[in-house]
C-alpha positions, 0 to 999 in steps of 0.5 A: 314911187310906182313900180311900172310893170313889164308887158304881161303885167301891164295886159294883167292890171288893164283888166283888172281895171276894166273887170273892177269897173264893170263890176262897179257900172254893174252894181248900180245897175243891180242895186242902185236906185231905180228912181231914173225910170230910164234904161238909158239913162241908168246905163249912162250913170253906171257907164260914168261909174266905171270910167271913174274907176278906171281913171282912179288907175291911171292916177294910180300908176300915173298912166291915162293909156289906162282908159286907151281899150275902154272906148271899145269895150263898153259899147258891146256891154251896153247893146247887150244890156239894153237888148237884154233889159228891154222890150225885144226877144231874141227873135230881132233881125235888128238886134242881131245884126247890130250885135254883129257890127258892133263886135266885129268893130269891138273885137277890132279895135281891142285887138289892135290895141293889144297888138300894139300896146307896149306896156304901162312903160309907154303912154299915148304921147297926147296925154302928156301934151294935153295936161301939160297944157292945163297947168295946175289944172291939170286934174281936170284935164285928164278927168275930164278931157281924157276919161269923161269926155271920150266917155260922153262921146261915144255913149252919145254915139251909142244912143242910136243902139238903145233906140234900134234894141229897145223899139218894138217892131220891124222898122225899116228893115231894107235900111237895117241891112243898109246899115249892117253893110256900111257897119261891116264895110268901116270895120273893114277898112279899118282892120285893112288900114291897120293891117297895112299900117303894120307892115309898114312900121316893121319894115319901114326905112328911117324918115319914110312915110305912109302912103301905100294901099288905102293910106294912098287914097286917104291921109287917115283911113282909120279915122274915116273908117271910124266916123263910117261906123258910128254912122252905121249906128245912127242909120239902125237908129233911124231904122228902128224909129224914122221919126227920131231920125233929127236927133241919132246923128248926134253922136256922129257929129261928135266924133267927127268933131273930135277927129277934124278938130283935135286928133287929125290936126295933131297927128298931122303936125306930129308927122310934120315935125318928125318927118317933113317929107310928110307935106308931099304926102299932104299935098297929094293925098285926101285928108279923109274921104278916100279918093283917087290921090292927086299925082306928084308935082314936080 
């Protein structure tokens, strides 16, 4: 039996995880084999390593909100790796302002999570669902469905920052600094979405729903703030190497396949079923895009 341990302890073993999985992606970027000859794809391999790691917790304590955190944790790891190990000195207008983006958003996001994480006591409530619904393959659904998939994806949304860190010359600058704007700009939103979802959680009233302040102007701002940065992403991609231009937004495709396809059509029917109210929310107020909300009906 798995002794589920209180707040503190439960931020102790996530890191311990995530310092074990690192440690382990490191080791075979230190003394792994060097036959791939790709940089990208040596960081992928050791990327992967490290979710296997993390997955062996989540088995462990029965827990896949173990791998909740590692989605924004590794992208900065991999750009300084890459920056690092590549062509480019410190002396890349580029890279820096990359390296920017990329920890505003990364500090963001795991400080959200830190902020609302209860304790290995709770799991995100979609694991469950998602498992339950393999049956006896259940295994292959928190492997692959939760750890490796999400891995995938956002490795694929990174690759538009292994092109920007790793290809020599100024490129497009006016369209770096186009991309550092719309970057700084998504995090934004997303730490203002997030902020007032917080407010609203402590002082909301039983049966009432979100829609104040951005979350007026779109049903998932988080969400749209999301896809903005990973497509700030591609943008530095395609203004280090215009050329590669038909194939760095595929990352982008990828989340936003993600969010329309499965987490914004479940959250949906989550809010519905605990809140029917929530259909006039849905009746005057954008999905995604923000924009102005449609006046009430009566």
């Amino acid at each position: 039996m798995t002794v589920t341990p209180n707040r503190t302890g439960s931020f102790y073993l996530v890191t311990v995880a995530y310092v074990v999985a690192v440690a382990a992606g490191a080791a075979w970027l230190l003394w792994g084999p060097s036959a791939t000859g790709r940089l990208w794809l040596d960081a992928f391999i050791a990327d992967v390593i490290a979710t296997l790691v993390v997955f062996v917790f989540s088995r462990a304590y029965r827990n896949s909100s173990f791998y909740d955190a590692f989605w924004s944790v590794i992208p900065p790891l991999l750009l300084i790796y890459w920056w690092a190990a590549g062509p480019l000195g410190l002396d890349s207008l580029r890279s820096w302002l990359l390296l920017i983006v990329v920890m505003y958003w990364a500090v963001r996001l795991t400080g959200n999570w830190a902020y609302s994480f209860p304790g290995l006591h709770h799991e995100d409530w979609r694991y469950p669902l998602l498992r339950a619904s393999a049956g006896r393959w259940e295994f292959l659904a928190d492997l692959f469905g939760i750890h490796l998939v999400p891995t995938v994806q956002v490795f694929l949304g990174m690759l538009p920052v292994y092109v920007a860190v790793t290809t020599p010359g100024p490129g497009l600058v006016w369209l770096s600094w186009v991309a550092f704007a719309t970057g700084i700009g998504a995090v934004t939103l997303e730490l203002v979405a997030d902020t007032q979802m917080h407010r609203f959680v402590r002082d909301k009233k039983p049966g009432a729903v979100m829609d104040r302040g951005v979350w007026s102007w779109s049903r998932h701002p988080n969400y749209f703030g999301e896809i903005s940065f990973w497509f700030a992403l591609a943008l530095f991609g395609v203004a280090a190497a215009p050329s590669s231009a038909w194939w760095l937004f595929v990352g982008v495709l990828a989340m936003l396949a993600m969010f329309l396809g499965a987490s914004i059509p479940m959250m949906e029917k989550r809010s519905l079923e605990r809140r029917p109210q929530y259909q006039a929310v849905i009746d005057r107020v954008p999905m995604l895009v923000p924009r102005p909300p449609r006046k009430a009906t009566v």
